[in-house]
ZAMARGU-4260 file (C-alpha; in steps of 0.2 Angstrom, whole numbers, plus 5000, padded with zeros to 4 digits):
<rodrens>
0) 4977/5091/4767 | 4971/5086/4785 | 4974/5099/4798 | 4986/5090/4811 | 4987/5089/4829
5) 4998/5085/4845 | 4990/5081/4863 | 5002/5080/4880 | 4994/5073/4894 | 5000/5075/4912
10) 4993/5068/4928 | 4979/5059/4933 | 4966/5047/4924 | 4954/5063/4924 | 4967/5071/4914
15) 4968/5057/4902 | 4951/5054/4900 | 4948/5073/4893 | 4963/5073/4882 | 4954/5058/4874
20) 4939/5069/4873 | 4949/5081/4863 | 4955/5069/4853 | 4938/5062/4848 | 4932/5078/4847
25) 4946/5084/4832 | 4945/5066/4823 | 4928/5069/4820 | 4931/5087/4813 | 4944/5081/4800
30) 4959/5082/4811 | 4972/5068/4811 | 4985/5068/4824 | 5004/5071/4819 | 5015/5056/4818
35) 5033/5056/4816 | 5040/5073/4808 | 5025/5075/4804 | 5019/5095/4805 | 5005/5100/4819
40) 4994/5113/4817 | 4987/5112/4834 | 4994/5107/4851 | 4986/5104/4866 | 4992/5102/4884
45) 4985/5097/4898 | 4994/5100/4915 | 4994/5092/4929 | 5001/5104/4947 | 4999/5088/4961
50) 5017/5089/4964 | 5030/5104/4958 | 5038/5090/4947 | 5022/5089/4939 | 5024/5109/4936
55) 5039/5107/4930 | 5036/5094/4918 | 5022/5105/4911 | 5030/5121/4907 | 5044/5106/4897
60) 5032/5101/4888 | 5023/5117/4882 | 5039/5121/4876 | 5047/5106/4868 | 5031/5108/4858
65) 5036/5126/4851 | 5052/5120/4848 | 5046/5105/4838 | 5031/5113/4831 | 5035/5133/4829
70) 5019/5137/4818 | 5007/5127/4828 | 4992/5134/4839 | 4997/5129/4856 | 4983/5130/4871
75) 4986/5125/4889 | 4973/5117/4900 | 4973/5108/4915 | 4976/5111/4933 | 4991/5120/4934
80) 4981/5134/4924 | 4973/5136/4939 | 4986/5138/4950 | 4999/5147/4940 | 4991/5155/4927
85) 5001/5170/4931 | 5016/5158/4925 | 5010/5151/4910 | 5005/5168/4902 | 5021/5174/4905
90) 5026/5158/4894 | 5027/5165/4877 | 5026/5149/4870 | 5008/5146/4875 | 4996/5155/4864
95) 4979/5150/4871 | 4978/5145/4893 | 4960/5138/4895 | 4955/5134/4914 | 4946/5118/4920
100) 4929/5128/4922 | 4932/5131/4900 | 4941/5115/4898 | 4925/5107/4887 | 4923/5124/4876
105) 4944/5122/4873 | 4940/5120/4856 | 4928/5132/4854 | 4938/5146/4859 | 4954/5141/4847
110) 4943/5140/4832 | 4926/5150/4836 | 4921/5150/4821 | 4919/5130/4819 | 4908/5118/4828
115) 4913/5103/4834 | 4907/5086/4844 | 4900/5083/4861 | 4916/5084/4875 | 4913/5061/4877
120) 4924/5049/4870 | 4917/5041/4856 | 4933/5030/4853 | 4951/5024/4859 | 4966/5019/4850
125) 4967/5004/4859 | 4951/4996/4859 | 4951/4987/4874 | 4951/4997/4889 | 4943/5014/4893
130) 4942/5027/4905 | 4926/5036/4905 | 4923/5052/4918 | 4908/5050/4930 | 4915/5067/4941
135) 4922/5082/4943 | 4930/5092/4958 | 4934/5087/4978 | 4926/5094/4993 | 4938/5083/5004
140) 4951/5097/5006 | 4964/5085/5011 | 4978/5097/5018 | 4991/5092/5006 | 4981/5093/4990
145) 4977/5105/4977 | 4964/5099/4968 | 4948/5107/4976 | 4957/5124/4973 | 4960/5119/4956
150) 4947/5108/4951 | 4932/5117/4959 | 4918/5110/4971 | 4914/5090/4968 | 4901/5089/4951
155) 4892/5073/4944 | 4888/5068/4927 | 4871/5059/4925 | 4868/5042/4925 | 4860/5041/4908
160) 4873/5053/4898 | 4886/5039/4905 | 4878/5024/4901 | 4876/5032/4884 | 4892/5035/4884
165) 4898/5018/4889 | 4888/5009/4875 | 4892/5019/4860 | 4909/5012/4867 | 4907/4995/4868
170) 4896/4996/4853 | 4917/5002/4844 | 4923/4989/4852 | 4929/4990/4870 | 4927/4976/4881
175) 4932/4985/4898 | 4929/5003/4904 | 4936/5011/4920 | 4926/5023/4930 | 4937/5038/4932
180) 4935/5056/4941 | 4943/5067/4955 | 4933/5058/4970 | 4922/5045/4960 | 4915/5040/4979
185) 4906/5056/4979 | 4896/5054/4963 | 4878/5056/4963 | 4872/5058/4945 | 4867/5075/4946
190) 4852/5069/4953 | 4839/5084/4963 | 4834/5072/4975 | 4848/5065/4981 | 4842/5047/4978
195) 4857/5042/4965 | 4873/5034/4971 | 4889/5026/4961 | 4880/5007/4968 | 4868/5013/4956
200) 4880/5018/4940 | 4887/5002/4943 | 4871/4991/4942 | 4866/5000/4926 | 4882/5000/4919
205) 4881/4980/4922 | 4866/4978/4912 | 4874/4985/4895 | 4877/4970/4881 | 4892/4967/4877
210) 4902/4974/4890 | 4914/4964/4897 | 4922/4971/4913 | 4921/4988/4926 | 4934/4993/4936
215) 4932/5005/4948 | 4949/5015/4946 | 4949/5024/4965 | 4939/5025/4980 | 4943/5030/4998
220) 4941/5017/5010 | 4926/5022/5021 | 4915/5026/5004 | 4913/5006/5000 | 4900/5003/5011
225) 4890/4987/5011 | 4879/4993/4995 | 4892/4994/4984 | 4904/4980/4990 | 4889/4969/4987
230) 4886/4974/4971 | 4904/4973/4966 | 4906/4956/4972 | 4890/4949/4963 | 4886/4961/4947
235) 4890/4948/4930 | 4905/4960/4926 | 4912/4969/4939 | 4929/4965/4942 | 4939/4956/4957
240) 4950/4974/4959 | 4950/4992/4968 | 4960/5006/4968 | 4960/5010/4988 | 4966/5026/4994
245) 4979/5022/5008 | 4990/5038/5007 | 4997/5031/5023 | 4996/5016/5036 | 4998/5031/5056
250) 4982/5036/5062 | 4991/5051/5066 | 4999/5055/5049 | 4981/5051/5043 | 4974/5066/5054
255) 4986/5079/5050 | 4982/5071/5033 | 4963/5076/5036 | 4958/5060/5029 | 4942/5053/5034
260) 4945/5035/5038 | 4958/5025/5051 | 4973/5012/5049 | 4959/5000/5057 | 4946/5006/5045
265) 4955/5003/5030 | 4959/4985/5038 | 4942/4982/5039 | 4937/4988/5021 | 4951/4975/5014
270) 4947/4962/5025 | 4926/4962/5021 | 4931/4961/5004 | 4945/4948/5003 | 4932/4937/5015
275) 4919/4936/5003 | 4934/4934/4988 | 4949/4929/4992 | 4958/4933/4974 | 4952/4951/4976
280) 4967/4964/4973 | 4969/4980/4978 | 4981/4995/4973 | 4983/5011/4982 | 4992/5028/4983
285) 5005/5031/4998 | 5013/5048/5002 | 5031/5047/5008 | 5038/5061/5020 | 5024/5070/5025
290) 5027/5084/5037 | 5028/5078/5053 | 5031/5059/5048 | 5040/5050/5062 | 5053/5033/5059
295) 5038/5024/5068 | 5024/5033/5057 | 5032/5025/5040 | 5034/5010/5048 | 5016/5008/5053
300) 5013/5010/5032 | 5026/4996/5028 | 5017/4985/5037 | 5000/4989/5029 | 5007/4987/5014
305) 5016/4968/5022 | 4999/4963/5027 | 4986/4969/5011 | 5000/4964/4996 | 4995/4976/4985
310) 4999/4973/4966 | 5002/4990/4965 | 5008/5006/4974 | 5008/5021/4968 | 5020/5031/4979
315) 5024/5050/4980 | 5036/5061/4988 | 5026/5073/4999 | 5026/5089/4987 | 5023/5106/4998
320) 5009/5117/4988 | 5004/5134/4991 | 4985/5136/4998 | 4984/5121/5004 | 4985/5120/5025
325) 5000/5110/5024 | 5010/5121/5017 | 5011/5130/5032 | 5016/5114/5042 | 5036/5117/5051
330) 5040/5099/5055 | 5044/5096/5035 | 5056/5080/5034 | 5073/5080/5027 | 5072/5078/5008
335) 5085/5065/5010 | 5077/5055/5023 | 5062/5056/5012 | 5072/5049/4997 | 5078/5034/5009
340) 5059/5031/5014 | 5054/5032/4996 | 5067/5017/4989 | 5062/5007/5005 | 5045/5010/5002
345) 5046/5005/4982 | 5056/4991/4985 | 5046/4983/5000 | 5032/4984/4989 | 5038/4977/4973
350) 5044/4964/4983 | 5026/4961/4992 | 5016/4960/4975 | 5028/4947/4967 | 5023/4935/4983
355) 5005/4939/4980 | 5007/4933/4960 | 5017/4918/4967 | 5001/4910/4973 | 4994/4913/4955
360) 5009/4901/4947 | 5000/4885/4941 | 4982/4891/4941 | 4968/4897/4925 | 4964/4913/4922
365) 4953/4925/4910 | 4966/4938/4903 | 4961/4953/4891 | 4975/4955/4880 | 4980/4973/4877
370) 4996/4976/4867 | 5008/4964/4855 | 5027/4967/4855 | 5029/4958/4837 | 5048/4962/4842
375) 5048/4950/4856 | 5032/4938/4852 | 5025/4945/4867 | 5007/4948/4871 | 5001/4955/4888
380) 4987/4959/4895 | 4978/4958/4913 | 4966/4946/4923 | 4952/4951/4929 | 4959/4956/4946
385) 4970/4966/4939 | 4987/4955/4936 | 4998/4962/4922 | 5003/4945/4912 | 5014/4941/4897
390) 5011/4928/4885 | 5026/4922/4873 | 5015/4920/4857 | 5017/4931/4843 | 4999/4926/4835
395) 4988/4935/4849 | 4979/4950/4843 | 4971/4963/4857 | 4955/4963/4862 | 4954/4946/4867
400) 4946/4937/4881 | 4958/4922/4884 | 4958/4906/4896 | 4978/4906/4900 | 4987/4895/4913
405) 5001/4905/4922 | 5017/4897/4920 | 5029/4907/4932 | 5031/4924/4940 | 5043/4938/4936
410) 5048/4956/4945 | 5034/4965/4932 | 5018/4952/4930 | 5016/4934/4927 | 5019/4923/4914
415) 5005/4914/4908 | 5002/4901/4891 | 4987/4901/4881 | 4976/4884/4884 | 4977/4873/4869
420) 4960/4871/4863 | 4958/4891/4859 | 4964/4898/4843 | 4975/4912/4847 | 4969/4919/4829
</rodrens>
């Protein structure tokens, strides 16, 4: 019989993409990957530490694993291995903690005496979309964040191993992929003369047959400089979407923040772009409760977030962790006020992106179908500037490239119907 295994994956799109790696890597060795009841023989877990619930959240899953799975091999990666490994050795669940600089030999070290695939993705479950890593590490040391203690100095891949990369998935069946890494703005392909850039990865990447779409996942404002705006906006399959870094909308929140860029900057990033397209979308990141954050400082990023209309905000609760400069910040905000800013913050936004996919009611749009709830009759699946929509129509496989008209709006995405003259088949 097949050895089995079990991944948990916390965290970011990094995170994900890696876990997919393992998976890849132990699917081509023979491994299949537990289902149900199922036995493991192998478990991996790969932690994320950006927030203490995120620690939290590891150490539960290590051992809900051990409890479910009491014979497996369980080995613990990630990056909160890097800040508490202390913790997790003392976890006698965990029998293998791998850092991030080892996180590609993971296997290797667990079974030495086997050899196994190239750390890549060769495949995904879902045939549609995929991440692929272009990057490694962060030398931004933002004050709140963890990752360049955890993650280690900014590192590129090179241009070619991604390209490669990306056709062996297109050539399995993937119509979009998603350029992922710690700070993809920095990426220079590994390249001893400096001359490489993402503008670049993105013109080649372009040029690949069959590939449909590229989405670049996030990107701090002042890195999309006119090159790369340029080549966004008229490359054959780029998409009409970014993931910009807001974190908040007070130049002064922004400073203590150390973040490179201005309220006015980002402004101007948004408003270059949606110039040249008007049906560009933007999502973002905001942190709630920073220390230090006034009434008047929030206020300042609900109104960024009135005047952009994201589709999405990701929002977190300012989380205080050790060796980074704000953690020795002594103007920290009330949990409970930040709980009030949070609820406000969510529920201003939600409310903003359902009046940006009004405008969308009535019109034609390409939609990538991703998933079938066969329980509902439901497909969804997103336009190209990343709106989540839902078709009522049981026959839609995924994978599809689809003209659809959009019929109404809702509080999670758009309703839309498939145009009559397609076969849905």
């Amino acid at each position: 019989m097949s050895k089995k295994f079990k991944i948990e994956t916390l965290g970011c799109r990094t995170n994900q993409y890696e876990s997919l790696a393992y998976k890849s890597q132990l699917k081509q060795s023979g491994y299949e990957e537990a289902q149900g009841t199922e036995k493991a023989d192998l478990c991996i877990v790969n932690t994320c530490t950006v927030t203490q619930s995120a620690d939290s959240h590891s150490r539960n899953q290590i051992r809900r694993l051990r409890k479910k799975y009491p014979d497996a091999k369980i080995a613990v990666t990630g990056c909160m291995v890097e800040k508490g490994r202390h913790q997790l050795l003392e976890i006698e669940e965990a029998d293998f903690v791998i850092s991030n600089k080892e996180k590609d030999l993971l296997l290797n070290k667990i079974y030495p005496q086997d050899k196994f695939p190239e750390f890549i993705i060769d495949q995904v479950n879902s045939q549609t979309r995929a991440f692929i890593k272009i990057q490694d590490g962060c030398n931004s040391f933002c004050s709140y964040c963890i990752i360049p203690y955890v993650r280690g100095k900014s590192r590129s891949r090179t241009l070619l191993d991604i390209v490669n990369e990306a056709k062996t998935l297109v050539q399995s069946g993937i119509k979009e992929i998603v350029l992922t890494g710690i700070n993809i703005g920095d990426f220079d392909g590994n390249d001893p003369s400096n001359s490489t850039r993402l503008v670049h990865l993105v013109q080649a990447l372009d040029k690949i047959e069959g590939l449909k779409r590229i989405r670049i996942s996030s990107i701090d404002p002042d890195e999309v400089d006119d090159e790369l705006l340029e080549t966004i906006l008229t490359c054959d399959k780029t998409c009409a979407s970014m993931h910009i870094v807001l974190q908040s909308g007070s130049n002064l929140v922004l400073k203590k923040m150390n973040r490179k860029y201005t309220r006015q900057l980002f402004f101007q990033t948004i408003d270059r772009i949606r110039l040249k397209c008007p049906d560009f979308t933007f999502t973002t990141d905001i942190i709630v409760g920073f220390p230090g954050e006034r009434e008047s400082d929030f206020e300042e990023t609900m109104d960024v977030v009135s005047q952009v209309k994201f589709s999405k905000v990701h929002m977190f609760p300012y989380s205080r962790r050790e060796r980074t400069k704000a953690a020795s910040f002594t103007d920290t905000v009330p949990p409970q006020q930040i709980k009030e800013r949070k609820n406000r913050l969510l529920e201003w936004s939600e409310k903003m992106s359902f009046e940006l996919r009004e405008k969308y009611v009535g019109r034609k749009m390409e939609v990538l179908t991703e998933s079938n709830n066969s329980e509902e009759f439901m497909s969804v699946g997103h336009t190209d500037n990343f709106l989540k929509i839902y078709i009522p129509n049981k026959k839609i496989r995924a994978n599809q490239l689809l003209q659809v008209i959009v019929t109404g709006n809702t509080t999670d995405g758009l309703i839309g119907k498939v145009l009559d003259e397609q076969d849905p088949n």
